[in-house]
N, C-alpha and C positions, 0 to 999 in steps of 0.2 A: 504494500500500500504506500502509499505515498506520506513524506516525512517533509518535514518545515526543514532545510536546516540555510546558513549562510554559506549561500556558493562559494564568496571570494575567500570563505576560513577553511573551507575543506577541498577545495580543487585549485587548479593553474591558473582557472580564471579562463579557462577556453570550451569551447564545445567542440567535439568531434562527430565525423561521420562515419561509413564502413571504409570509405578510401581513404582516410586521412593518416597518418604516422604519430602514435603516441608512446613514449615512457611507462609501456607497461609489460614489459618480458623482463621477467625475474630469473629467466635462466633457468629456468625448472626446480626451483625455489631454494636448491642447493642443499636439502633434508631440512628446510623448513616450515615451519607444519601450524604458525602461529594464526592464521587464518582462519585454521579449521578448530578451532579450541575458544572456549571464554564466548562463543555468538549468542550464548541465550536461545531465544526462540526468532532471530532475525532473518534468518533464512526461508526465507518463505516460498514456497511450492507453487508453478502452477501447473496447469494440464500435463504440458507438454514433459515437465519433469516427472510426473508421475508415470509416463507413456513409455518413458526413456529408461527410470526405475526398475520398472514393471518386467519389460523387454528383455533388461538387461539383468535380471537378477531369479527369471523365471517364475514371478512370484504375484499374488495379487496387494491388492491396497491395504489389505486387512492385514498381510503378512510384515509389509512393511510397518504397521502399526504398534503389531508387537513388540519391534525391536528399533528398529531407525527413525521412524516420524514418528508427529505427534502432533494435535489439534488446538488450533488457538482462536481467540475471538482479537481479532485485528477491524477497526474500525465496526462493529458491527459485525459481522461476517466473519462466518468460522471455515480457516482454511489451515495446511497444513503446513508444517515445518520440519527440517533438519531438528533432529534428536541431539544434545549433546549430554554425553554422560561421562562417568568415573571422576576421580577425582581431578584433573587436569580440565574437565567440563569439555571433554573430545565429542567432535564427531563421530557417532557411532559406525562410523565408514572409512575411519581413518587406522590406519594399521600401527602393531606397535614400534614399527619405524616411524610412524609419521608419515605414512604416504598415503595417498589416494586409493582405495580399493577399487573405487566406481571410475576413475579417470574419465573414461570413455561415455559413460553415461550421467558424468555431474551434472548437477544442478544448473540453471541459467545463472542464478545467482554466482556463482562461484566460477564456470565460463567466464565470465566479463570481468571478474576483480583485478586487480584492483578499480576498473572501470566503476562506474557508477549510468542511473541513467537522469535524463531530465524532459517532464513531458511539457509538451505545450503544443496550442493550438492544431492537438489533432494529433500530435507525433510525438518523438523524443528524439533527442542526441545523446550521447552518451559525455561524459566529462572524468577525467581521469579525480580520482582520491588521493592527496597526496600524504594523508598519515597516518594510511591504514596499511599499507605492506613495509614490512621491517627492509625490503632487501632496497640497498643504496647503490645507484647510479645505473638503474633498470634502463635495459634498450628498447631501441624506437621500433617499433611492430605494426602493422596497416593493422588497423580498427578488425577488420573483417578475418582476417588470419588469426585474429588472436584469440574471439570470441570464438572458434576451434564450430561453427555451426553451417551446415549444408544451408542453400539456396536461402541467403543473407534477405534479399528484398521479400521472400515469403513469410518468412521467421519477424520480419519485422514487420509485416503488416499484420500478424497474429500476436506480435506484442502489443501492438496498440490496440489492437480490437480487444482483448482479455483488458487490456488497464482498463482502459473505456467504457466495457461492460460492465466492470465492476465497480467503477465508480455507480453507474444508472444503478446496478441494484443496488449498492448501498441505500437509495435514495428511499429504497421500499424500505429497509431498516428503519431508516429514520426519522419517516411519514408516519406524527402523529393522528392521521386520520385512521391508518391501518391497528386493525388489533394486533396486540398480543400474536395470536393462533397464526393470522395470515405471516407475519414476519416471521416465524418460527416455523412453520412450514414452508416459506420462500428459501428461508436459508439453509434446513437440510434439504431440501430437492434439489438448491444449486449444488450442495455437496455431495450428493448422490450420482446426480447426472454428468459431473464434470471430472470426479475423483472416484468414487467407490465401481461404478460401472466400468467394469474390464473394456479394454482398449486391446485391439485386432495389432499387436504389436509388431505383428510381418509386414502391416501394412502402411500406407503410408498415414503419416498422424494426421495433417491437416485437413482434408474431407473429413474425418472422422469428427476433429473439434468442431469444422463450423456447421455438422449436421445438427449438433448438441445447439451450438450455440446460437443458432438459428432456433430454431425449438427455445431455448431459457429466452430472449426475443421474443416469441408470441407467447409467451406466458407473461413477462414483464407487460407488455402491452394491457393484456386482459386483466392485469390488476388494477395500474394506473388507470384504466377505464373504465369502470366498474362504476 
């Protein structure tokens, strides 16, 4: 969800695109693991990560629940998160070297870092974080190379459409005209229909979200109209 914070305290003060060259290759982090540890519940899940999870760990959502994720009420709306546990407060996916289990299948969150994103009018850029990765004097990487994700201009138009959409629903949250019942049953059907229902993981992900999300759409409508 989206966070208040001062651009010019936490970034270079620039916006990037997918072609553009940023300070953000750590080198393959050089067995440092500080990232993945200390996040709380910040990491936050969407579709696509659950799709990529799922796929790649041969498992359902529920499976993941038991051990690696776990559910938070972020703005209103309950979506999922990156687990951290033991005492170091690790990601439960992180090995006891410190390395990535999932590499290939992380999170979007964790793709882009040290990136960060920034939306407006309809879209987002991305803007680098300058004092959230320990590693010092990180080289310059094309935006799109580094986010390590297949068919860039698809992937980003399904990032905007999920923020976007979840901004409108939030809106049924927060509509004092809506009871109780109706906001509580909008908010586990989004969680059902976008998380808990198994994903065709051979196949390709995004016809599958925007059947969904097409669908959470004519529902959203039929409330607001009502």
């Amino acid at each position: 969800m989206e966070r208040e914070i001062d651009f010019s305290e936490v970034s270079d003060g620039r916006l990037y695109g997918p072609n553009d060259l940023v300070k953000a290759d750590c080198g393959d982090c050089q067995g440092c693991s500080a990232c993945c540890r200390g996040m709380g519940s910040s990491i936050l899940l969407d579709p696509l990560d659950i799709f990529r999870l799922t796929g790649w760990l041969d498992c359902s959502f529920e499976l993941l629940l038991d051990k690696h994720i776990e559910l938070q009420v972020a703005d209103g709306m309950i979506l999922p998160n990156l687990k951290m546990a033991g005492p170091g407060e690790a990601c439960t996916f992180l090995s006891p070297e410190g390395r990535c289990t999932i590499h290939p299948a992380r999170p979007g969150i964790c793709r882009i870092f040290p990136l960060g994103r920034v939306y407006e009018d309809g879209g987002f850029q991305y803007f680098l974080q300058v004092h959230e990765c320990r590693k010092k004097n990180r080289a310059k990487v094309k935006v799109k190379k580094w986010i390590d994700t297949p068919d860039v201009q698809t992937n980003s138009q399904y990032i905007c459409d999920w923020h976007y959409f979840l901004k409108d629903a939030w809106r049924v949250i927060q509509d004092k005209d809506e009871d109780e019942e109706t906001r509580k049953n909008w908010n586990l059907y989004l969680l059902k229909l976008f998380f808990v229902k198994p994903y065709r993981t051979k196949e390709n992900f995004y016809p599958q979200f925007y059947e969904r999300y097409f669908e959470a759409r004519q529902v959203l409508e039929s409330i607001e109209g009502k």
